[in-house]
C-alpha positions as CSV (number, residue, x, y, z in Angstrom):
1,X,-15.0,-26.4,-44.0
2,X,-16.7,-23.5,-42.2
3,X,-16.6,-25.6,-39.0
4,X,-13.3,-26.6,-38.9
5,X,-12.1,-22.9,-39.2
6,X,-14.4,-22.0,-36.3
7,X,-13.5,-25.1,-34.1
8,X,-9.5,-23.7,-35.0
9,X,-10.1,-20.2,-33.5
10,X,-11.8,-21.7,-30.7
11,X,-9.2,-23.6,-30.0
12,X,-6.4,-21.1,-30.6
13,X,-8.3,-19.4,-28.2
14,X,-8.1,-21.8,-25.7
15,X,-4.3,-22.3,-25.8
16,X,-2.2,-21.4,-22.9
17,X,-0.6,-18.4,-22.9
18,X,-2.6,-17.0,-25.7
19,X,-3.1,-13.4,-25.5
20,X,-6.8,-12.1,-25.0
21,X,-7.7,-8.5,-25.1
22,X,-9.3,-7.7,-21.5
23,X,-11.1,-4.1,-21.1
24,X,-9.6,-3.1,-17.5
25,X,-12.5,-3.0,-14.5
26,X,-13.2,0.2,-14.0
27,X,-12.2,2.3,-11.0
28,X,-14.4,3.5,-8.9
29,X,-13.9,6.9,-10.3
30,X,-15.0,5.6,-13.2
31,X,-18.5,5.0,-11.0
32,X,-18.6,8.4,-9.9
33,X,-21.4,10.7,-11.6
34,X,-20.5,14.2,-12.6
35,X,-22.6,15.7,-10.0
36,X,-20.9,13.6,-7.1
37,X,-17.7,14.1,-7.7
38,X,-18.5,18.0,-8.2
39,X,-20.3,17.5,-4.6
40,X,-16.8,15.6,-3.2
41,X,-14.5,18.4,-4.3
42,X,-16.9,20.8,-3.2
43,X,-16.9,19.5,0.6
44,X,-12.8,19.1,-0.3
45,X,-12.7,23.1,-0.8
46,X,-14.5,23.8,2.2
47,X,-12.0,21.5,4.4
48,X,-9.1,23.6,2.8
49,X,-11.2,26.7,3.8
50,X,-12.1,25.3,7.6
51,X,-8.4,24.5,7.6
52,X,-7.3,28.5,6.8
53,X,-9.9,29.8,9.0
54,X,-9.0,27.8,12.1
55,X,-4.9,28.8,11.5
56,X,-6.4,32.8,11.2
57,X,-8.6,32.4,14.3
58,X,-5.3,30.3,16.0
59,X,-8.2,27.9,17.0
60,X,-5.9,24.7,17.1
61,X,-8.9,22.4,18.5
62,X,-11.1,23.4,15.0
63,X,-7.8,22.6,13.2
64,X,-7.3,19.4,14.9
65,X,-11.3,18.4,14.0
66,X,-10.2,18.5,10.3
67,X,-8.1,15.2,10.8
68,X,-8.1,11.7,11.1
69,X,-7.7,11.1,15.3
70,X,-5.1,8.5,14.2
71,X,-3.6,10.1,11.7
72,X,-0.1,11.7,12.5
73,X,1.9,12.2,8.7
74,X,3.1,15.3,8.5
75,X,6.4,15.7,6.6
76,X,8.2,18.9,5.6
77,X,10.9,18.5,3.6
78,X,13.9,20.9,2.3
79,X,14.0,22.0,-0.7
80,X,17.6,21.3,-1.8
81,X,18.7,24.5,-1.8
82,X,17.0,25.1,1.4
83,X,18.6,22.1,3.0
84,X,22.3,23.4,1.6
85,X,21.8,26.5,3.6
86,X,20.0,24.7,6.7
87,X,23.7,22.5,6.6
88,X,25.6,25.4,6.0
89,X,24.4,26.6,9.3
90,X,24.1,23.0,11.0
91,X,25.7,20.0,9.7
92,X,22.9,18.2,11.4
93,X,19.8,19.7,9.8
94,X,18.0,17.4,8.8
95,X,16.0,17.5,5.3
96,X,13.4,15.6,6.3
97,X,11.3,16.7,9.0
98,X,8.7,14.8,10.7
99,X,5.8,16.0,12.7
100,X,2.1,15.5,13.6
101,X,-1.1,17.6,12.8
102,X,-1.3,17.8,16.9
103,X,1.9,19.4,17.1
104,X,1.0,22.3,14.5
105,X,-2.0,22.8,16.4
106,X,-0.5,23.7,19.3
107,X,1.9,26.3,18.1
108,X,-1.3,27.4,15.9
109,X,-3.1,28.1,19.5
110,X,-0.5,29.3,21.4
111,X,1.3,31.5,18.6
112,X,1.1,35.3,19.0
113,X,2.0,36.1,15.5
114,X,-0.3,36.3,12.6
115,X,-0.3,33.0,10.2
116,X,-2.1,33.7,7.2
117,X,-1.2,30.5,4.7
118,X,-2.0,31.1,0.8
119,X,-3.0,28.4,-1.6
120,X,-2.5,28.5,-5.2
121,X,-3.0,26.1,-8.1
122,X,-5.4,23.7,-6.6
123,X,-6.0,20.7,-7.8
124,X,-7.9,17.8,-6.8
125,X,-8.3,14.2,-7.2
126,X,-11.3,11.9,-5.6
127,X,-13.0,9.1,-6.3
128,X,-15.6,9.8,-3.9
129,X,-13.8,7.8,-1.2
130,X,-10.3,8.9,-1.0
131,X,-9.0,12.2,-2.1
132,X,-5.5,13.7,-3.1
133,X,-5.1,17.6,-3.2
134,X,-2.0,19.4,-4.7
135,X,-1.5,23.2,-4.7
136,X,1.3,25.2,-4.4
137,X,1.8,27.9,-1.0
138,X,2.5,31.1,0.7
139,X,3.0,30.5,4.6
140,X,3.0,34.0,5.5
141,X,3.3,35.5,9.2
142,X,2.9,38.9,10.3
143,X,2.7,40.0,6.7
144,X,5.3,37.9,5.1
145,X,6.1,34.7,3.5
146,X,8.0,33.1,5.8
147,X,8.0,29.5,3.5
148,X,6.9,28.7,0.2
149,X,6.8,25.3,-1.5
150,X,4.3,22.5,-3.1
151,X,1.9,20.8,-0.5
152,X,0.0,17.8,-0.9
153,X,-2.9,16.5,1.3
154,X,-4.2,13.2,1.3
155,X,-8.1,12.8,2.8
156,X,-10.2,10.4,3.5
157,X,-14.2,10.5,3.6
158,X,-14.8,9.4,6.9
159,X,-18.9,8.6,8.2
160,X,-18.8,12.2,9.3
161,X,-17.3,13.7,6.1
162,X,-13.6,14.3,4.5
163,X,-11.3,14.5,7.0
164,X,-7.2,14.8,6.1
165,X,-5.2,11.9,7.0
166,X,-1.6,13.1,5.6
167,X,0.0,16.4,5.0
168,X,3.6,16.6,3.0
169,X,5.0,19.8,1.8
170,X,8.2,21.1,0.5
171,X,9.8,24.1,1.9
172,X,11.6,26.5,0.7
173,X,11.9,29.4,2.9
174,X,13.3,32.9,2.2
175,X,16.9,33.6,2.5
176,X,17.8,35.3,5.6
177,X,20.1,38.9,5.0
């Protein structure tokens, strides 16, 4: 009787359709040791440190080492509030802004004024092969924010280290008097 009970599960088992509890594969975060990941956001920080040192020093051909060659997202994008008032003043603003990393460091070398960008709230997400950083920001020149918003980076570790492939930010700057 024991058999035939066992040779029914097995059976039910093998039906179509019948539903087996899988465990998922597991990322290759999952992979990751404490110590590696710790080393990835580590190298992470000091891109986002590179990256604020070369806008200070208005070194545009540091900045420009901190990216992908290729790469060429860079999207600002209006707050809603911000794009009401860029309307208000032009019914053709646009709230969706597109740009490259080549074209910021340009206006980062050949800028007289003082950039000095702030990052807050940092977070960061890697799997030791791709990486997504989130932080909210200050863009202040000559002394004051001139935009503030959410940015998000997304990086990729290259065979010479992390290197930025995409940068998207919100922006919300100050009201004009």
């Amino acid at each position: 009787m024991l058999k035939l009970k066992n040779l029914a599960l097995c059976a039910v088992a093998l039906l179509p359709g019948t539903v087996t509890a899988q465990t998922p594969a597991p990322s290759a975060a999952q992979f990751q040791t404490a110590n590696d990941r710790h080393a990835d956001e580590t190298a992470i920080e000091q891109v986002m440190k590179q990256y604020h040192a070369a806008i200070l020093a208005h070194d545009g051909t540091a900045l420009s080492g901190l990216f992908l060659p290729d790469a060429n997202l860079w999207l600002n994008v209006l707050t809603d509030s911000a794009y009401a008032r860029a309307q208000a003043k032009s019914p053709t603003a646009q709230k969706v802004r597109v740009s490259t990393y080549r074209d910021f460091a340009k206006l980062v070398s050949t800028t007289p004024k003082s950039f000095d960008p702030e990052h807050s709230n940092v977070v960061i997400h890697t799997d030791g092969t791709i990486a997504a950083v989130y932080f909210d920001f200050v863009f202040n020149v000559d002394g004051k924010a001139n935009n503030r918003g959410s940015e998000t980076w997304q990086l990729v570790k290259a065979a010479d280290g992390w290197r930025i492939a995409s940068i998207i930010y919100s922006s919300e700057p100050p009201v004009q008097q």
